[in-house]
LUMZALO-458799 format. One record per atom (N, C-alpha, C): residue number from 1; residue in three letters; chain; atom name; x, y, z. Coordinates in nm, 3 decimals. Atoms other than C-alpha are relative to their C-alpha. Last residue first. Layout:
N
NUM_ALA_A_CA_X_Y_Z
...
This chain:
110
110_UNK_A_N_-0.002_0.131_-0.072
110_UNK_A_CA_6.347_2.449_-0.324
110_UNK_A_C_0.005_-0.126_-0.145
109_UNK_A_N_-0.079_0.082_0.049
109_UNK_A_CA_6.514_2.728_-0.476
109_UNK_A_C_-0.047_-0.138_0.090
108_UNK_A_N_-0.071_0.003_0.087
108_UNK_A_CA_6.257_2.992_-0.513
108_UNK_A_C_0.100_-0.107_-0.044
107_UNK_A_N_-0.114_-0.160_0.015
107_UNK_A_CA_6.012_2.900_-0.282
107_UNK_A_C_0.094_-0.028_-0.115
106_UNK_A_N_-0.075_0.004_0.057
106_UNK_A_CA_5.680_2.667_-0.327
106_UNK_A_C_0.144_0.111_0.031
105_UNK_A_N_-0.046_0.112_0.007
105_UNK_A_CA_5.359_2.662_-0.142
105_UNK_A_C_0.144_-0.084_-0.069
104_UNK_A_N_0.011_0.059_0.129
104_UNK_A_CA_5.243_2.958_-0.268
104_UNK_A_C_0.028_-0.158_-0.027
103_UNK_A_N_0.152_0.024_0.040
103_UNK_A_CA_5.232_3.094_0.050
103_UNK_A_C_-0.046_-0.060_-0.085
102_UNK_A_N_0.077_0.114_-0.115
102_UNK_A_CA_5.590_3.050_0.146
102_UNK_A_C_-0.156_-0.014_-0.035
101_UNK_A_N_-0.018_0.136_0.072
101_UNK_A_CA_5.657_3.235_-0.209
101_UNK_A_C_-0.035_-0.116_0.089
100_UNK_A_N_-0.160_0.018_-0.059
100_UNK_A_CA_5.541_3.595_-0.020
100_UNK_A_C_0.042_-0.169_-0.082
99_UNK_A_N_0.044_0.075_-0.032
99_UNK_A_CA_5.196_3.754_-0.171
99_UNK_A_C_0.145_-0.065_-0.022
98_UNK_A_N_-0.096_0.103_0.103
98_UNK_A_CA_5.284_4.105_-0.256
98_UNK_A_C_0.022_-0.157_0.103
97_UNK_A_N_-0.102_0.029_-0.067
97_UNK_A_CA_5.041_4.335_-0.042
97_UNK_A_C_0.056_-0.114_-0.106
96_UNK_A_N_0.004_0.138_0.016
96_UNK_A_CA_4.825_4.514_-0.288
96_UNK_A_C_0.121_-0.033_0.068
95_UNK_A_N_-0.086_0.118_0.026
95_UNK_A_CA_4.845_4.858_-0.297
95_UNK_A_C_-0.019_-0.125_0.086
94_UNK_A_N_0.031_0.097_-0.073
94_UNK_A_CA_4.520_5.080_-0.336
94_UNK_A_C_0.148_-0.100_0.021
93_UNK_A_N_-0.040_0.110_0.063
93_UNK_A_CA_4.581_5.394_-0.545
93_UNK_A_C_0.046_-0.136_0.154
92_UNK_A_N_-0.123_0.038_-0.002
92_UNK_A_CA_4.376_5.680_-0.460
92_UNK_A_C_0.031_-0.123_-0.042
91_UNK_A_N_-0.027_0.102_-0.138
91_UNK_A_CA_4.123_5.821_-0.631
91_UNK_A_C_0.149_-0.059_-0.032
90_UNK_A_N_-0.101_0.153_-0.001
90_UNK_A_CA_4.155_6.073_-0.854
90_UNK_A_C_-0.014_-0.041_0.130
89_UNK_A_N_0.033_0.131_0.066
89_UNK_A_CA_3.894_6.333_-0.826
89_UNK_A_C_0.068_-0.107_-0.016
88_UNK_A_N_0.099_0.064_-0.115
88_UNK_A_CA_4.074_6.585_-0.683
88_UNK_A_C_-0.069_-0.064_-0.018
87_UNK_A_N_-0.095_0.076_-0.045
87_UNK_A_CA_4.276_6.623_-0.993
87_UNK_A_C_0.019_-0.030_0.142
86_UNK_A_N_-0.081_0.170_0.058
86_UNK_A_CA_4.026_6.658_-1.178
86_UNK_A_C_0.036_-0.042_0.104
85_UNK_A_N_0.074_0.124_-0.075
85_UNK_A_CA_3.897_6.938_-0.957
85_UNK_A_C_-0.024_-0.141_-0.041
84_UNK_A_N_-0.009_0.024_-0.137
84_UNK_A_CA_4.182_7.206_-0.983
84_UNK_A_C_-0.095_-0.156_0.021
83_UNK_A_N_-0.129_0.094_-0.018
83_UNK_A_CA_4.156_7.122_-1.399
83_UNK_A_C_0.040_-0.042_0.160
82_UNK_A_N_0.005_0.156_-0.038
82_UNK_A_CA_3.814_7.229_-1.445
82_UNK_A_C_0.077_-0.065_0.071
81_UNK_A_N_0.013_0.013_-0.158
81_UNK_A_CA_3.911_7.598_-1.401
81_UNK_A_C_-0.019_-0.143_0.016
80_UNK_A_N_-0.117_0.031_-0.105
80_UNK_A_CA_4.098_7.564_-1.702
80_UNK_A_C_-0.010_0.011_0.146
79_UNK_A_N_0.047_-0.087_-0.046
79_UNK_A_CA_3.852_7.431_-1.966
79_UNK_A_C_0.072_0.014_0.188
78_UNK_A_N_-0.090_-0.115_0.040
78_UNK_A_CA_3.952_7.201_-2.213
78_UNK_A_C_-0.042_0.138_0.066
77_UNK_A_N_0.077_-0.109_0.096
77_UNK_A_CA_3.660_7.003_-2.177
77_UNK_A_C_0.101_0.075_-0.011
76_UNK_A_N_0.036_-0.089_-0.092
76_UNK_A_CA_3.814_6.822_-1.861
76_UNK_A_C_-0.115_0.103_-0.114
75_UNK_A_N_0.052_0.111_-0.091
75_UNK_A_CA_3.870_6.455_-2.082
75_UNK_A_C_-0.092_0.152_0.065
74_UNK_A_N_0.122_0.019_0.016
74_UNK_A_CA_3.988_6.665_-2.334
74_UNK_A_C_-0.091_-0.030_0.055
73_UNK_A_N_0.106_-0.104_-0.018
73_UNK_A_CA_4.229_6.832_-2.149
73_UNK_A_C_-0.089_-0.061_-0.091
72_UNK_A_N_0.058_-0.061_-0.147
72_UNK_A_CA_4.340_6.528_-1.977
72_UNK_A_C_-0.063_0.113_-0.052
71_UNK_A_N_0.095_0.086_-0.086
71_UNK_A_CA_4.379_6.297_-2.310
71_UNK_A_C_-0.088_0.084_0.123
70_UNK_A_N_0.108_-0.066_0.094
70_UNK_A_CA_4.565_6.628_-2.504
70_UNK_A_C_-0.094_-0.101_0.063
69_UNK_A_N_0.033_-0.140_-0.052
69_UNK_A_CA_4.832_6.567_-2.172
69_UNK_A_C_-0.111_0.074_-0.092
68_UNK_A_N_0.078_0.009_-0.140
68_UNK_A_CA_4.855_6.181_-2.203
68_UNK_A_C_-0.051_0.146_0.055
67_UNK_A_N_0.113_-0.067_-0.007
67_UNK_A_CA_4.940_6.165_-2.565
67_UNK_A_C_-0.125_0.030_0.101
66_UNK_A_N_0.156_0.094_-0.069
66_UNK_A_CA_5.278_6.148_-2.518
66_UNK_A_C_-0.117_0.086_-0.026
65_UNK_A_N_0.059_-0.048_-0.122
65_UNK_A_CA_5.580_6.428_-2.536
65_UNK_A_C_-0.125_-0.097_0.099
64_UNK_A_N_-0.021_0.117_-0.136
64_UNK_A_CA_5.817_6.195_-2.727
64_UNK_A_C_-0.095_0.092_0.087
63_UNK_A_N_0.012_0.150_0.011
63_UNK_A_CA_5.670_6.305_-3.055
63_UNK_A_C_0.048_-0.023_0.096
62_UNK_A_N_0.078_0.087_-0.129
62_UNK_A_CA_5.550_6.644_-2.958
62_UNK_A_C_0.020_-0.120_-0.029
61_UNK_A_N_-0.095_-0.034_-0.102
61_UNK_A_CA_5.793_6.887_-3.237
61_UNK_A_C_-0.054_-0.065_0.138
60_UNK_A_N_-0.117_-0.006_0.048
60_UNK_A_CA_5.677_6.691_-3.545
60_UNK_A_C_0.095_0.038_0.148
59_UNK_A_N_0.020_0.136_-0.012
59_UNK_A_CA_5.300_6.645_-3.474
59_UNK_A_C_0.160_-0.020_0.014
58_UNK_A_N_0.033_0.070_-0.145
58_UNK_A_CA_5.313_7.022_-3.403
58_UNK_A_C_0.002_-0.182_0.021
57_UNK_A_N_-0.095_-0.060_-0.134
57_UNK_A_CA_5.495_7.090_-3.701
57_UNK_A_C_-0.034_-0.052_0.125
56_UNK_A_N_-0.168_0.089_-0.002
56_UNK_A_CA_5.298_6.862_-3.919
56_UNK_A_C_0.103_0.025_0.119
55_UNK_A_N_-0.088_-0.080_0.023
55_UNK_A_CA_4.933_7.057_-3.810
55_UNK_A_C_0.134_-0.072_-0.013
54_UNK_A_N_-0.074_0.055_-0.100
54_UNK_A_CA_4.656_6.802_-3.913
54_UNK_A_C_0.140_0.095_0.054
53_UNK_A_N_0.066_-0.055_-0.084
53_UNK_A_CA_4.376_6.923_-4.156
53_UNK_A_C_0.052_-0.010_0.141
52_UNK_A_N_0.111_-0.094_0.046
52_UNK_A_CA_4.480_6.667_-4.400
52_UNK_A_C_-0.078_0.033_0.153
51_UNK_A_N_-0.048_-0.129_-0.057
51_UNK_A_CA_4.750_6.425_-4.243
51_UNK_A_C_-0.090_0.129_-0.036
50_UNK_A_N_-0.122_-0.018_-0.090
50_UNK_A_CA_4.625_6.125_-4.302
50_UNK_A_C_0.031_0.086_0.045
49_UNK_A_N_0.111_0.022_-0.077
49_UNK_A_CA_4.383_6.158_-4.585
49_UNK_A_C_0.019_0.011_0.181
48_UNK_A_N_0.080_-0.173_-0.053
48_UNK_A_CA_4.648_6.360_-4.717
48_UNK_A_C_-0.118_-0.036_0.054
47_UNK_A_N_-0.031_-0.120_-0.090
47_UNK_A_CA_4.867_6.065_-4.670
47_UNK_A_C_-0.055_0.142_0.011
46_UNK_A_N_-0.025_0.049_-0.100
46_UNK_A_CA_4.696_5.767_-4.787
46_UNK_A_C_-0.006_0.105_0.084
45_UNK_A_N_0.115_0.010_-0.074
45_UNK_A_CA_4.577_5.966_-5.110
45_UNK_A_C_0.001_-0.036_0.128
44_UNK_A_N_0.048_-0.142_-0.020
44_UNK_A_CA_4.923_6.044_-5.191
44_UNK_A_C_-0.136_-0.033_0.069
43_UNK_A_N_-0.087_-0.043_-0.094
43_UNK_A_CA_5.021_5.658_-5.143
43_UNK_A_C_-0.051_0.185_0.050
42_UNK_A_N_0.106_0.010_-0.103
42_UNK_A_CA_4.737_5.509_-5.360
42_UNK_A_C_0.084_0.081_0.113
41_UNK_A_N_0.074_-0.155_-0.042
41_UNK_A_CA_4.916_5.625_-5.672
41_UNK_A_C_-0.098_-0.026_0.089
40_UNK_A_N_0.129_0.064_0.000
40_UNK_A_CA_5.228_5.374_-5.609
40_UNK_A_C_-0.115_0.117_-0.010
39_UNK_A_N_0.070_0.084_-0.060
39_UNK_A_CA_5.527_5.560_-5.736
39_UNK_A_C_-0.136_-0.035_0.006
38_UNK_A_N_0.065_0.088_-0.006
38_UNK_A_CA_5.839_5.651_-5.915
38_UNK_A_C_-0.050_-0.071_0.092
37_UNK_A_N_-0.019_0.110_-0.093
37_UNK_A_CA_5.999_5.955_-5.868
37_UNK_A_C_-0.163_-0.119_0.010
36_UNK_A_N_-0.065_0.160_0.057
36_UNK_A_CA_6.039_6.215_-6.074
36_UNK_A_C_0.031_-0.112_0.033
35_UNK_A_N_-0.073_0.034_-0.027
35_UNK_A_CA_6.042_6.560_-5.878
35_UNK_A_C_0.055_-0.177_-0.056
34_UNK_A_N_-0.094_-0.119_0.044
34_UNK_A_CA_5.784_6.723_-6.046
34_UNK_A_C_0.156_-0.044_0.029
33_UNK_A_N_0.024_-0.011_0.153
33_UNK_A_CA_5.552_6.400_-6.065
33_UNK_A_C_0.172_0.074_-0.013
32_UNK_A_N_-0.023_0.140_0.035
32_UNK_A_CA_5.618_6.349_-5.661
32_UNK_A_C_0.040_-0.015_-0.167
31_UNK_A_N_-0.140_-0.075_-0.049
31_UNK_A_CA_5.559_6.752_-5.625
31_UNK_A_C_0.049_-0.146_-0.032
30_UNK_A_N_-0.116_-0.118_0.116
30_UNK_A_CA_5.255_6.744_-5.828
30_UNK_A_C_0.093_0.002_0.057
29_UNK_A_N_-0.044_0.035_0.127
29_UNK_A_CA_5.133_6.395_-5.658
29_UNK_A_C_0.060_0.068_-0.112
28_UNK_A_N_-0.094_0.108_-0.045
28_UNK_A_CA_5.147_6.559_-5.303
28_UNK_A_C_0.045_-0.063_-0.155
27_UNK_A_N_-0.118_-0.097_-0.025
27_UNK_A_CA_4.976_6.877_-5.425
27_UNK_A_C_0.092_-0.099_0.030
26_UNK_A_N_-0.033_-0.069_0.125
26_UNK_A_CA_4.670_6.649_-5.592
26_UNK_A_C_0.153_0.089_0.008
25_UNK_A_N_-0.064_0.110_0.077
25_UNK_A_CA_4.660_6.439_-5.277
25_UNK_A_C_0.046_0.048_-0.139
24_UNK_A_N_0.192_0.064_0.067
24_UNK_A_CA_4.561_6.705_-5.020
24_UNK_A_C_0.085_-0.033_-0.121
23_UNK_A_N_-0.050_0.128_-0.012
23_UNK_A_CA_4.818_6.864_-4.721
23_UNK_A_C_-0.110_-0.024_-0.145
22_UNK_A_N_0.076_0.143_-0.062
22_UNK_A_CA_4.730_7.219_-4.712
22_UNK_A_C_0.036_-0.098_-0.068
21_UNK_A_N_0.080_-0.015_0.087
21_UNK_A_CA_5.049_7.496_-4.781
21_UNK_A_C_-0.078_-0.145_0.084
20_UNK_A_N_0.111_-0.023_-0.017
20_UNK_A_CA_5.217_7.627_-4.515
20_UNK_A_C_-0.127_-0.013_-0.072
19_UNK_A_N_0.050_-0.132_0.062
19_UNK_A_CA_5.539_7.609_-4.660
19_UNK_A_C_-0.113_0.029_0.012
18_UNK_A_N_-0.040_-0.098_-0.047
18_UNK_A_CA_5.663_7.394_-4.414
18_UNK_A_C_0.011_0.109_-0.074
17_UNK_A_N_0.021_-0.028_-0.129
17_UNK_A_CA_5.387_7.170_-4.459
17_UNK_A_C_0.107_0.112_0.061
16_UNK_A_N_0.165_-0.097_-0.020
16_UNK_A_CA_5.379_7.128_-4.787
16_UNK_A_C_-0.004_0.046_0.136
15_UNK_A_N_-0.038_-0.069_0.083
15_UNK_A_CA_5.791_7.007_-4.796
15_UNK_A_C_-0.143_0.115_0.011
14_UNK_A_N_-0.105_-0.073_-0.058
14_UNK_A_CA_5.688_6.783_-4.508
14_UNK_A_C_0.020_0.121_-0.054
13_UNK_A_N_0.091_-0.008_-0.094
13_UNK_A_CA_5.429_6.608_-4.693
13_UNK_A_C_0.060_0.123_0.069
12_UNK_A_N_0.116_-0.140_0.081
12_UNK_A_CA_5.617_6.607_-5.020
12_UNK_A_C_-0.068_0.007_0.121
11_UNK_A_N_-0.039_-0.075_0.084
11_UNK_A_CA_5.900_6.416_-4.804
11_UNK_A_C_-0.081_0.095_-0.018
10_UNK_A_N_-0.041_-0.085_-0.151
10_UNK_A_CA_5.657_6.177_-4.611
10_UNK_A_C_0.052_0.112_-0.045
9_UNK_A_N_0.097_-0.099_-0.037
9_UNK_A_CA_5.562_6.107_-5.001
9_UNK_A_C_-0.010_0.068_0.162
8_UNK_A_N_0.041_-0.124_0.111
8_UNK_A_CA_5.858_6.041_-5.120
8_UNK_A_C_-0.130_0.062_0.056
7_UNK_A_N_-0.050_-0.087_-0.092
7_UNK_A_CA_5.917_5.782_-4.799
7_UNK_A_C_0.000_0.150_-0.126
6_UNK_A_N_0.082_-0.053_-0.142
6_UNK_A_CA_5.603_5.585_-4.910
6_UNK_A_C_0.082_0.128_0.066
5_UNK_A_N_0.126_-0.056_0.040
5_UNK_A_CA_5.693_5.567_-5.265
5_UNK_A_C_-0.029_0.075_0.071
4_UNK_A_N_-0.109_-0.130_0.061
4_UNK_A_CA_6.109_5.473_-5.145
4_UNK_A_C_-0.143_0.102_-0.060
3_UNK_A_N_-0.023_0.055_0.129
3_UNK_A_CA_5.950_5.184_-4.958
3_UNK_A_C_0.001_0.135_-0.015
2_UNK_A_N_0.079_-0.021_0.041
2_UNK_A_CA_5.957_5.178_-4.549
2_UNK_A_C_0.034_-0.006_-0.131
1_UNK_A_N_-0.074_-0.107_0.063
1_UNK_A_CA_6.121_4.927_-4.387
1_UNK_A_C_-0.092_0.068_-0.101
């Protein structure tokens, strides 16, 4: 569970972020100060180290998307003719015959 320091500063994080202002430990601890709330002073630093230079929104509106689709265009260079010949490149996928319990010398209810 998180601690009332840590979730103040998600908060001021948030708060900077949808005012477009940059993330960075001095703006996190004036809004923490301003707002009166008692906490650890390693926490600001945590989070603008953290999030500094990071867009919130976008981290905000892709949480169930996965990070399997910034993986592929990096992987390609981010470059969109690449992409036809990725995905000719995959090899195929080999299946494995599933080895029967008679073989094993054992079955389920013996």
């Amino acid at each position: 569970m998180a601690s009332a320091s840590e979730l103040a500063c998600v908060y001021s994080a948030l708060i900077l972020s949808d005012d477009d202002i940059e993330i960075t430990s001095d703006k996190l601890t004036t809004l923490l100060k301003a707002a009166s709330v008692d906490f650890e002073p390693y926490w600001p630093n945590l989070f603008a180290k953290a999030l500094g230079g990071r867009d919130i929104k976008d981290l905000i509106s892709n949480v169930g998307s996965g990070a399997a689709a910034p993986a592929a265009v990096a992987a390609s260079g981010g470059d969109a003719t690449d992409a036809p010949a990725a995905e000719e490149k995959k090899p195929e996928k080999v299946e494995e015959e599933e080895e029967s319990d008679d073989d094993m010398g054992f079955g389920l209810f013996d």
